[in-house]
C-alpha positions as CSV (number, residue, x, y, z in Angstrom):
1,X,0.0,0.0,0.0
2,X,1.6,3.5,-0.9
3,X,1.4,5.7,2.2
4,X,1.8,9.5,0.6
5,X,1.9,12.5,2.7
6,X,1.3,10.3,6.1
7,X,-2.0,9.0,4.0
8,X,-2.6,5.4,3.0
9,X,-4.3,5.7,-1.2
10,X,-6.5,3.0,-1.2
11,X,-4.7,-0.3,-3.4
12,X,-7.2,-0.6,-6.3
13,X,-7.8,2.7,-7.3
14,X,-6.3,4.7,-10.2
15,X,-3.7,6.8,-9.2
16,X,-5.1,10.7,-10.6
17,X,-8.4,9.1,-8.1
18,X,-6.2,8.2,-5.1
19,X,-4.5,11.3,-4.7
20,X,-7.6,13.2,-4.1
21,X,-7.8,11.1,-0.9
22,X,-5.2,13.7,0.6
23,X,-6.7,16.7,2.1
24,X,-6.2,20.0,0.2
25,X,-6.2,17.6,-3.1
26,X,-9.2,17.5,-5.6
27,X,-10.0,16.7,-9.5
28,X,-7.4,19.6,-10.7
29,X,-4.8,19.5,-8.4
30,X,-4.4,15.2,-9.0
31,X,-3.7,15.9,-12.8
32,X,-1.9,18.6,-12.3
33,X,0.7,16.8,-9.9
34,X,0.9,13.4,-12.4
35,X,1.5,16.4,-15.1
36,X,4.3,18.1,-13.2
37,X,5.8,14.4,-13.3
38,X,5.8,13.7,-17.3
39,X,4.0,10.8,-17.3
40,X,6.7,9.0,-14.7
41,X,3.9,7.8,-13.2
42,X,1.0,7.6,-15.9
43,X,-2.4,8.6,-14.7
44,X,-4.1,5.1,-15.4
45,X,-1.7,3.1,-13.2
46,X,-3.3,1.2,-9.8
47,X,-1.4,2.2,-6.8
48,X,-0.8,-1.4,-6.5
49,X,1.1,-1.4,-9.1
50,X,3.4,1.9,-8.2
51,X,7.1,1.2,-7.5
52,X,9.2,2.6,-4.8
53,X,10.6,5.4,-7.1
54,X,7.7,6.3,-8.0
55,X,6.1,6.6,-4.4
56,X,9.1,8.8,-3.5
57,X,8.6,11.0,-6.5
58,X,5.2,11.8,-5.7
59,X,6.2,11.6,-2.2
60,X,8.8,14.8,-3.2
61,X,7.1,16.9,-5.5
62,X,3.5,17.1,-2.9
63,X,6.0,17.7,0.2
64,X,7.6,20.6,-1.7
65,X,5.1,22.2,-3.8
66,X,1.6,21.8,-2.0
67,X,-0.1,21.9,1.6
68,X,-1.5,19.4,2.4
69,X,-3.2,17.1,5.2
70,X,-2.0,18.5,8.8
71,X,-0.1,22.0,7.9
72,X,-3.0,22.7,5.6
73,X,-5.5,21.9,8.2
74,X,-3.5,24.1,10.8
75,X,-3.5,27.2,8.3
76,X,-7.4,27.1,7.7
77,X,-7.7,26.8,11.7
78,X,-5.2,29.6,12.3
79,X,-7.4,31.9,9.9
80,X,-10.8,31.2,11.7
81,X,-8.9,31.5,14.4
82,X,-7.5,34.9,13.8
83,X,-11.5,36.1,12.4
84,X,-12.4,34.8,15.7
85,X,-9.9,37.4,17.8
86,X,-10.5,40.6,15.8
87,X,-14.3,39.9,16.8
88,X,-14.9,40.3,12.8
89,X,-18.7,39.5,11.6
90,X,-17.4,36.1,10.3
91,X,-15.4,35.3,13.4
92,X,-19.0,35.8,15.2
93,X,-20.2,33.3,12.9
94,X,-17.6,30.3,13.0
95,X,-18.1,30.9,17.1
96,X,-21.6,30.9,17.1
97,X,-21.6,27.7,14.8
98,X,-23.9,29.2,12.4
99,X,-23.4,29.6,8.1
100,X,-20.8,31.6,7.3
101,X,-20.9,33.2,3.6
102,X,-24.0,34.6,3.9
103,X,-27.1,31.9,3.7
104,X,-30.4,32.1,5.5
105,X,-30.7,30.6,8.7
106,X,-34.5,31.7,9.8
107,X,-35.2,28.2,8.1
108,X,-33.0,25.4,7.0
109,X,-29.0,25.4,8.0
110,X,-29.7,22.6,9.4
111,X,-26.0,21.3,8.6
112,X,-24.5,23.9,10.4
113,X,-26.9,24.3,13.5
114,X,-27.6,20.4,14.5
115,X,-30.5,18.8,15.1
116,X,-33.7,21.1,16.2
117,X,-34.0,21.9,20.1
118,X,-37.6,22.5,19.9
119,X,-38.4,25.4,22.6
120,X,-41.4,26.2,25.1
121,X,-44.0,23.1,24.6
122,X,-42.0,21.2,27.6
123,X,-44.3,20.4,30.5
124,X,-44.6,23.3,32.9
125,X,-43.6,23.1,36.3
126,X,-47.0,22.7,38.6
127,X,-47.8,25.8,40.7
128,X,-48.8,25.2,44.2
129,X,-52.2,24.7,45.0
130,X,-54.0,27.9,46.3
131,X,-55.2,27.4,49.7
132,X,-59.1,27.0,49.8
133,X,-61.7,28.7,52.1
134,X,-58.5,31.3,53.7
């Protein structure tokens, strides 16, 4: 199994569809990478059947031309991070766990917002009985 950028591709895939396994790598970036390469490691090939070399060259070129996987992940957090601190509108947003770019949330964002907590039809406490006759 070829492990590339700390990320087991699965074995019986093609290799342009394996790489977009890796975070921060889709559809574009996959061809673009095997193009950087010319054709040492052909788009059609099964990871199966990569060898060594070729592991290590795609190894090489993501490692020093693309983020990826954990320092990717750590930049996105350090900018919602950073939105969060200057108390910007979208900071308020990400903190708030609520859409971001702009969508309705009267109705629907259900994605963002979690299940429904459905509000004042709970049973209400039971008031003490007024005292008869007094």
């Amino acid at each position: 199994m070829a492990r590339v950028a700390g990320v087991d591709l699965p074995k019986n895939k093609r290799v342009d569809v394996a790489l977009r396994y890796l975070y921060g790598i889709g559809k574009k970036t996959a061809v673009d990478i095997l193009a950087k390469l010319n054709n040492q490691v052909p788009p059609a090939t099964r990871v199966k059947d990569l060898t060594e070399q070729q592991v290590s060259l795609l190894n090489s070129l993501i490692a020093k031309e693309y983020k990826v996987e954990g320092e990717l992940r750590r930049e996105v957090s350090g900018h919602i991070q950073r939105l969060q601190e200057v108390g910007s509108y979208r900071g308020f947003r990400y903190r708030r766990c609520l859409p971001v770019r702009g969508q309705r949330s009267r109705t629907n964002a259900r994605t963002r917002r979690g299940r429904r907590k459905t509000v004042g039809t709970g049973k209400a406490e039971a008031k003490p009985a007024a005292k008869a006759g007094v």
